[in-house]
Structure formats: structure tokens, C-alpha cells
C-alpha positions in Angstrom: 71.3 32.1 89.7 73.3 30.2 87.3 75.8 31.9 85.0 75.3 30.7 81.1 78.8 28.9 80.1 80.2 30.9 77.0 81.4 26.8 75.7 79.2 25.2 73.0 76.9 22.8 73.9 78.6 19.6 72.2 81.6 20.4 74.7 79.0 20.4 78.0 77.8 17.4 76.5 81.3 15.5 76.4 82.0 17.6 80.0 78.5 15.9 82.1 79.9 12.8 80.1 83.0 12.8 82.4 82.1 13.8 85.6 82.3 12.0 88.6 78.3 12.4 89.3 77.5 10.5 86.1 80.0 7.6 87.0 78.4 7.3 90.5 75.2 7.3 89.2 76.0 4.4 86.5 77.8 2.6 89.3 74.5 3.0 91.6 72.4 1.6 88.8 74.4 -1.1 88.5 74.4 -2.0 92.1 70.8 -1.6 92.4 70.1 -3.9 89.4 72.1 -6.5 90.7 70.3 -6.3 94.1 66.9 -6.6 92.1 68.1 -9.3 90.3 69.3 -11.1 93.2 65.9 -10.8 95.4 63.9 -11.7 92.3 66.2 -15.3 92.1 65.5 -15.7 95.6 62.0 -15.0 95.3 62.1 -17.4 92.6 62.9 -20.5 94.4 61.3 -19.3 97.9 57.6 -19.2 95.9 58.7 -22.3 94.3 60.5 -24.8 96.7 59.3 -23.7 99.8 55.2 -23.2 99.4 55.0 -25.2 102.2 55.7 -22.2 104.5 52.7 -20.2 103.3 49.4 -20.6 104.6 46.2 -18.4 105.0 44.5 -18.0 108.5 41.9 -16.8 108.8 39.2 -15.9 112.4 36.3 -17.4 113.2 34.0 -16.8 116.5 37.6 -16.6 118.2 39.0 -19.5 116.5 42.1 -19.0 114.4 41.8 -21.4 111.4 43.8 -22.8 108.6 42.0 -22.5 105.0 41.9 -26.1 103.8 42.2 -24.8 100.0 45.5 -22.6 100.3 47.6 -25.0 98.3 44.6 -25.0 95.4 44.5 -21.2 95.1 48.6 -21.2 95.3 48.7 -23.4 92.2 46.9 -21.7 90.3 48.7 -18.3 91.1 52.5 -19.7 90.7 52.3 -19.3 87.1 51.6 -15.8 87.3 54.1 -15.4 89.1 56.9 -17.4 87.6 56.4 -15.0 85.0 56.1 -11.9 86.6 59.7 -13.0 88.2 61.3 -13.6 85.1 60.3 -10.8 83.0 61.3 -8.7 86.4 64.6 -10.4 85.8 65.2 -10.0 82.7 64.1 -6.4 82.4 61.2 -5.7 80.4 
């Protein structure tokens, strides 16, 4: 059970301001964000200078076949995308 501090608020304010847990926590935000932003740029120019790596299979009657209109239906996705990316990247 915890035991009420007999301080004033403003000073436990100013004391969870300093702590060591709070700085950690910052510094682990920052870390993350940085990691997001870095996978988000590399997303960035995978989807958009290497599309020739994707393709969609698909199986018919045993036979394992490429779809003949997967760069159609990529192009008119990338868009989409491109902005998902960004706004992902620039936090909103």
C-alpha cells in the first residue's frame, strides 16, 4: 500500500520530472521514433525502386501462376501508399 508523501504536489511534479525513469523513457521514444522513421524510408524506396520484386501467384488445377495484371493493380496502389509513408514519417 503506498504511503501518501506529506510534499505538495507542484514538488512531486518537478521530482517525476527528474528521475531517471522519465529520462529512459524519453530516450526510448526517441530511439524508437528513429527506428520508425528509418523502416518507413526504406519502405519508401523498396515500394518504389524495386516493384519489380513483387508479384502475385496465384493456384490453378495444380499450376502455380503469375497474375499478368500485378503491375496494373501496383500502380494504382503506390499513391496510396506514398502517402501513407510520408504522413507515417512525418508524424501525423
Amino acid at each position: 500500500m503506498a504511503v501518501p508523501s506529506s510534499r505538495p504536489v507542484a514538488e512531486q511534479v518537478i521530482t517525476l520530472k527528474e528521475s531517471p525513469k522519465v529520462l529512459t523513457t524519453r530516450t526510448g521514444e526517441i530511439i524508437g521514433s528513429a527506428f520508425a522513421i528509418a523502416f518507413n524510408v526504406a519502405a519508401f524506396i523498396f515500394f518504389n525502386f524495386y516493384h519489380q520484386y513483387f508479384a502475385y501467384y496465384h493456384e490453378t488445377g495444380g499450376v502455380v501462376a503469375e497474375a499478368a495484371d500485378a503491375d496494373f493493380a501496383y500502380s494504382a496502389w503506390l499513391p496510396v501508399l506514398n502517402v501513407a509513408i510520408a504522413l507515417t514519417i512525418i508524424g501525423m
